[in-house]
Structures are given as structure tokens and as C-alpha cells.
N, C-alpha and C positions, 0 to 999 in steps of 0.2 A: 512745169517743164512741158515744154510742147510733144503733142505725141501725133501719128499718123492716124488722121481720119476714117481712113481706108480698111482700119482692120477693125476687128467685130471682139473686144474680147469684154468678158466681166470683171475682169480688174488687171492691171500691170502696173509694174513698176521696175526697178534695176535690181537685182539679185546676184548675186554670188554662187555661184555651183559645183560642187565635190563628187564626181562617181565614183562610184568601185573601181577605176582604172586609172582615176586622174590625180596628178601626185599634187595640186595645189588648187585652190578655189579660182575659178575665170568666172567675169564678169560679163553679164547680157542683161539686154533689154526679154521681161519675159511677160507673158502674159497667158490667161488662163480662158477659153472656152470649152464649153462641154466639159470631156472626162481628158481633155489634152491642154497641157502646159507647150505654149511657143516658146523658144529664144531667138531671139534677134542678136547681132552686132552693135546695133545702135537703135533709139528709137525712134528715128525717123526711116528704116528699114521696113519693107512690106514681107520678101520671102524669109523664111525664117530659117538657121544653119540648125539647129537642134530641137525634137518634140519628144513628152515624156507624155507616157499612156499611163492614165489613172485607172485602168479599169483593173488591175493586177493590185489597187491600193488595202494597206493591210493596220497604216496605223501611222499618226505624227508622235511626233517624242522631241522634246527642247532640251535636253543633253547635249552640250557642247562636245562636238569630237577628240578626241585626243586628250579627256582628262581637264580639268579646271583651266580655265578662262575668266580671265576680272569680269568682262562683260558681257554674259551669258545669256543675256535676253538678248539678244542680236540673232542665235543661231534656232533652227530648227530642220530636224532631221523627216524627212519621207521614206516610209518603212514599204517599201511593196515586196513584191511574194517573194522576187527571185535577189532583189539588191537594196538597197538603202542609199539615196542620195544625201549629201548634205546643207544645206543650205545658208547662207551667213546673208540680215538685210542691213538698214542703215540702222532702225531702232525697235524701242518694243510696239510699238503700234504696227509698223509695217509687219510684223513676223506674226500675231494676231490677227491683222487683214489676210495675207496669206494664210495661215491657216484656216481661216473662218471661210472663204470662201469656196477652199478645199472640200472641206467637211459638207458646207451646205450642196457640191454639188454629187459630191459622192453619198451621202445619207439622204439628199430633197431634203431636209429642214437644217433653217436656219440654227447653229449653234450657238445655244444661252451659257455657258462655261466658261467665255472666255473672257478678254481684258479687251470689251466693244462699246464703242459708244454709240446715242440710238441711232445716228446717223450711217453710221455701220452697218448695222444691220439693217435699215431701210434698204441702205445699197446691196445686199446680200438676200432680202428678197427678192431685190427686182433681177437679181440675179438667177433666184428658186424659179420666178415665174417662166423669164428665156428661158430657163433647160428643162422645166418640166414641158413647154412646148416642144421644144427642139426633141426629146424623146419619144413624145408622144404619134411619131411622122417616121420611126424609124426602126427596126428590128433590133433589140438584144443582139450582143456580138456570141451568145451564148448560146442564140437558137440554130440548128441545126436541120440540115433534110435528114434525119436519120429514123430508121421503127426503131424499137423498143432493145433487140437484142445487141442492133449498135450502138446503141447507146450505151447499153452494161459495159461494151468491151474496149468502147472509149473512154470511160469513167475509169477501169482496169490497166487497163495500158499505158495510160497519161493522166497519173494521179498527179503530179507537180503542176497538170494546169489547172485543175480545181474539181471541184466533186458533185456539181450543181449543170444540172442540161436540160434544156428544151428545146422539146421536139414535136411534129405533127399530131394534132389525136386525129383519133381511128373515127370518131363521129361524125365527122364532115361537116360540123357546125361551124366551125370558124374556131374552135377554143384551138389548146395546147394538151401538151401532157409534159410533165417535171417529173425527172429519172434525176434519182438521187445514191451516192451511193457511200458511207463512212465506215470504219474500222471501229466495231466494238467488240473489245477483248481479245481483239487477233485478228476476230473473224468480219470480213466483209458484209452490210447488209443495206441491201438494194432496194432502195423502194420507190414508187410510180404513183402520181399525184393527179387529176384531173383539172385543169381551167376550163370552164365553161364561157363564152363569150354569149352574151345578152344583151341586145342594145349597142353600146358604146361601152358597155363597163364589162370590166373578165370577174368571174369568182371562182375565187380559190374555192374547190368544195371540199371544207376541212367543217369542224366544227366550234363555236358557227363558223357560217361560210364568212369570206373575205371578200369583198369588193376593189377592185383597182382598175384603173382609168387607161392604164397602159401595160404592157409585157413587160416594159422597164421595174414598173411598180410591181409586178408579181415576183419578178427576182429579189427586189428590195425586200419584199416580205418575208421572202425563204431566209434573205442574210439575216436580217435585225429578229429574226424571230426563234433563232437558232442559234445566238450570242456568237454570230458570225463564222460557225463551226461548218456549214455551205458556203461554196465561193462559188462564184461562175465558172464556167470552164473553159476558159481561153485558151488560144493557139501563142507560145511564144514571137510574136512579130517586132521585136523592136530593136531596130536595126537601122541603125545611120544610114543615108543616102550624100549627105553633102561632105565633103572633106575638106578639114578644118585644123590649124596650127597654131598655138599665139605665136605674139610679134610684140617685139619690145615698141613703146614708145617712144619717137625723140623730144618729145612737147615735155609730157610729167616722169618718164620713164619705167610705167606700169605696162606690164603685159595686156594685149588687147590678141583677144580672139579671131583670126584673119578665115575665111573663106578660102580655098586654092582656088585659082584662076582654071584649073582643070576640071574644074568642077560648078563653076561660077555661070546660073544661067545667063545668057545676053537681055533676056527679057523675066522681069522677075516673077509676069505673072499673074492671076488672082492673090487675093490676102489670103491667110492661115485660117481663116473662120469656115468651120463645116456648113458646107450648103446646105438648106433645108430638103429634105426630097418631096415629092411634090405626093398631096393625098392619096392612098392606092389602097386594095386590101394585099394581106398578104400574101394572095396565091398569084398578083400578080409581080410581086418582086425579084427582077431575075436574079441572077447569081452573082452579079458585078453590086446588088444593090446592100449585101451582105457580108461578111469576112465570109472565106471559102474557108467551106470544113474540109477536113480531110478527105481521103479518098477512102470507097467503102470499102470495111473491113472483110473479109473471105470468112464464112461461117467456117469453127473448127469445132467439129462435133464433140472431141474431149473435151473444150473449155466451158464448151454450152450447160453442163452437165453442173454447172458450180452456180448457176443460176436460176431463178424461179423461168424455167420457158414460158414465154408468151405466147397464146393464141392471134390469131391476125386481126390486127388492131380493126381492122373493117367489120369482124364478127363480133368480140367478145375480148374485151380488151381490163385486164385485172389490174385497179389500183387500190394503193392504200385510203384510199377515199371514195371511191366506189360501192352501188349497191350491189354490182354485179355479182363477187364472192360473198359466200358466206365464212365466218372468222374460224367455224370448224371443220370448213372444207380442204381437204390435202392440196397441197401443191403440186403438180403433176411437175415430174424432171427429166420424164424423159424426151429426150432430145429427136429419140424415132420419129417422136409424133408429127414434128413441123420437117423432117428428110423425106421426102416421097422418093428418096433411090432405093432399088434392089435391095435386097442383102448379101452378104460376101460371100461367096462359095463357101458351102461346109469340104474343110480339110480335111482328111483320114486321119485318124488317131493314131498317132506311131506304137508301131508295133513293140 
């Protein structure tokens, strides 16, 4: 079947798709680049009515929805953080290719597990090499302008978008620093990780140290090394732009996904494939080149008090992988020490 030249993706074909809101499976042309899933109307279609962000991806599952189904190798589910879509293709190889290409671009490695033949996974390397470049040219959606304490209290405040952040280090060398922060036994524990950057490669400095080629690869590390107990920490953004209705057929009498005209650009545009951004380092990247974080948090001296205080990352900056502390050294909490305001007037003691 003929497909549109014009669009860049690593594999497509015709799917069927079920969300959390939709009462029946609709038909689209979809395709897969980077960590986004296009749909189309048709496949000779360039702008696309619908896109699904994989960076929120938690797991596939071949459960047929709604309980037994004669032909169950047809279907397979996408599990992300916040919803679960459905999916229904023509057969089992198709639902195989989708998944496989899934996995290789969310893990980097091609998956050996599944029902591929070698031709398969040829194409699903060449698919590993495009997106380990396409990453390698691009910031994490996970890194952040923030020091240290905003970090803890973004981590705190918006646990449902994940528990895994990167943020500036305080050494001016070009690395990072990874603010992590999990619930064991109740209780919150927050820890700070060093990337050193040397070369062209970062190293984790854990023991032994890690090597990675990109920021992308240092997240990767933290997830698969952690039986994926770290997620990134995203911002919820996913949120339709086109408005869209089915429409019955008069030809075979099936529902077809229609576009509103009130919404229907006149000019459809560039194709769906993420541009490459052009070589830079990262201090020159502005803010448009990035998702926007959030807006800074207002320091509140009681909640400061529930965290190990950081010294200013430019002096003396404490991680779990650093030489700088020693492992018998106390953790200083008080929150005075980084307030250079006054103190409160002493009140008279009621008589």
C-alpha cells in the first residue's frame, strides 16, 4: 500500500484505537517516531488529527479488552502512567512489529522476546541507530533549570509525574546532577547523584562509574537499573489540539474518523517527524528548545526542614556519589543556614 513519502517515521501501518474515553475502536493511519506515535485519517495524509507521547510508557500487555476474544493475537494494550490505550491490528505479526519497535525505541535495544523474524529486527535496528542520533542533539524532557532544593520540592509536590530529575551541577564543567526521590516504609528518601561530562561521554559516578554517550542514556540507566522503580518526571501535556468526530461511510458503511472543518488547517504544513535541532552545547539552549518547567517554587522554611539542606551547589555541593561528604558526617537541617533574613522579634512572654 502506498504510503506518503514526506513523512519520516520508523514503521506505520493501519491500527485501531480505544482510550479511556472512547466507547469503540477508530481506525487511522499511524506511525511511530522518536518517543511519539502519529494518527492520520488516511495514509496518504501528511498533518496528523491525533499523537501519543511515549515518554509517560509504563509497559505492553496482549490482554484482549473486555474478557475473551476467539482472535486474541490481534490485540495489544499500551500501559502509560496515567491511562491505558487499546489497540486492535490486522494480525500477529503486525502487533509484534508494533510492539518491537515500541520497546526498541523506549529501552535503545532491539527486543529478542518476541514473535520477529531477522528481517525484523534489521529494520528495528535501523530504527535504534535514527533515535539514538535523534537523542543524542536533544535535552531530556526531564531536565530542568532548577538547584537542588527545587528539585526536592518538585519531586514532593508532583509525585504522579515521576520521581527521577535532572538538573544543573554546581561544577561548571558541563556535567549534570540527578535528584531522586522514593517512599521507603512511609518515609521519603532523597538522593543526589553526580554526571560528570569528559569528552563527549557523561559518567555516572556510582561504582564502578557508568559511561553514556548522551543525557538520554543517563536516564536510561537510572530506569533499567532500578527494575524501573525511577521514572522521569514529566509535566502532564497531552492534550488534543485538532477536533475530530467519526462519520459513517456511504461506500462500506464503517465509521471513518472526520477532522471539523473548524479546525482543519488550509495548509497542512511540515510532516509529523521531529526536526533535528542543530549541534549546540547545552548552556546554549533556550527555553523554547526544551518543555518548560514549571514556575519557581517560593522557598518555605517549614517544608525545607524535611530535607537534607543543600550548600550552594557553586561551593560545596553533597551527593550520593561524591567525595565531598564523609558517610559519618551529620547532615546539617537546619534551614537558618541558607535564610540570610533577620530573625522575628522576640515576643514578651504572657504574663
Amino acid at each position: 500500500m502506498a504510503t506518503n513519502s514526506k513523512r519520516s517515521h520508523y514503521h506505520e501501518s493501519f491500527v485501531e484505537k480505544k482510550g479511556p474515553q472512547d466507547l469503540g475502536y477508530k481506525k487511522f493511519w499511524a506511525g511511530l517516531h522518536g518517543l511519539t506515535i502519529y494518527f492520520y485519517n488516511t495514509n496518504r495524509d501528511i498533518q496528523h488529527m491525533q499523537k501519543l507521547d511515549l515518554r509517560t510508557f509504563v509497559k505492553l500487555t496482549d490482554e484482549p479488552p473486555g474478557g475473551s476474544i476467539r482472535d486474541s493475537s490481534i490485540y495489544f494494550n499500551l500501559v502509560l502512567r496515567h491511562q491505558v490505550i487499546n489497540f486492535k491490528v490486522e494480525n500477529l505479526e503486525s502487533r509484534e512489529m508494533w510492539k518491537g519497535f515500541i520497546l526498541t525505541v523506549i529501552e535503545l535495544q532491539v527486543p529478542r522476546n518476541l514473535t520477529l523474524l531477522p528481517g525484523h529486527l534489521y529494520m528495528m535496528a535501523e530504527a535504534l541507530t535514527k533515535e539514538e542520533e535523534r537523542r543524542s542533539h536533544e535535552m531530556p524532557a526531564c531536565y530542568l533549570e532548577v538547584n537542588r532544593l527545587q528539585a526536592q520540592l518538585l519531586l514532593e509536590r508532583y509525585p504522579e509525574c515521576g520521581n527521577l530529575l535532572l538538573r544543573p551541577s554546581g561544577n561548571g564543567a558541563g556535567g549534570v546532577s540527578v535528584t531522586t526521590r522514593q517512599i521507603i516504609n512511609g518515609s521519603p528518601k532523597v538522593l543526589h547523584y553526580k554526571v560528570n561530562l569528559g569528552g563527549s561521554k557523561y559518567m555516572i559516578d556510582v561504582e564502578p562509574p557508568h559511561y553514556c554517550s548522551s543525557l538520554d542514556e543517563v536516564v536510561n540507566y537510572f530506569v533499567q537499573h532500578t527494575n524501573k522503580s525511577l521514572l522521569p518526571f514529566l509535566l502532564d501535556e497531552d492534550y488534543e489540539r485538532v477536533l475530530g468526530y467519526p462519520e459513517a461511510n456511504n461506500e462500506n458503511g464503517e465509521s471513518e474518523w472526520v477532522v471539523s472543518t473548524a479546525t482543519r488547517a488550509p495548509n497542512p504544513g511540515p510532516p509529523p517527524s521531529i526536526p533535528k535541532p542543530p549541534r549546540q552545547t547545552r548552556a546554549a539552549l533556550s527555553s523554547l528548545d526544551r518543555p518548560c518547567p514549571p514556575p519557581l517554587l517560593p522557598r518555605n522554611p517549614q517544608a525545607e526542614e524535611d530535607y537534607v539542606i543543600p550548600i550552594a551547589d557553586d561551593q560545596d555541593d553533597r551527593y550520593v556519589n561524591g567525595e565531598v561528604s564523609s558517610p559519618s558526617r551529620p547532615v546539617v537541617t537546619n534551614a537558618r543556614n541558607l535564610a540570610k533574613t533577620p530573625p522575628p522579634p522576640t515576643m514578651p512572654r504572657p504574663g
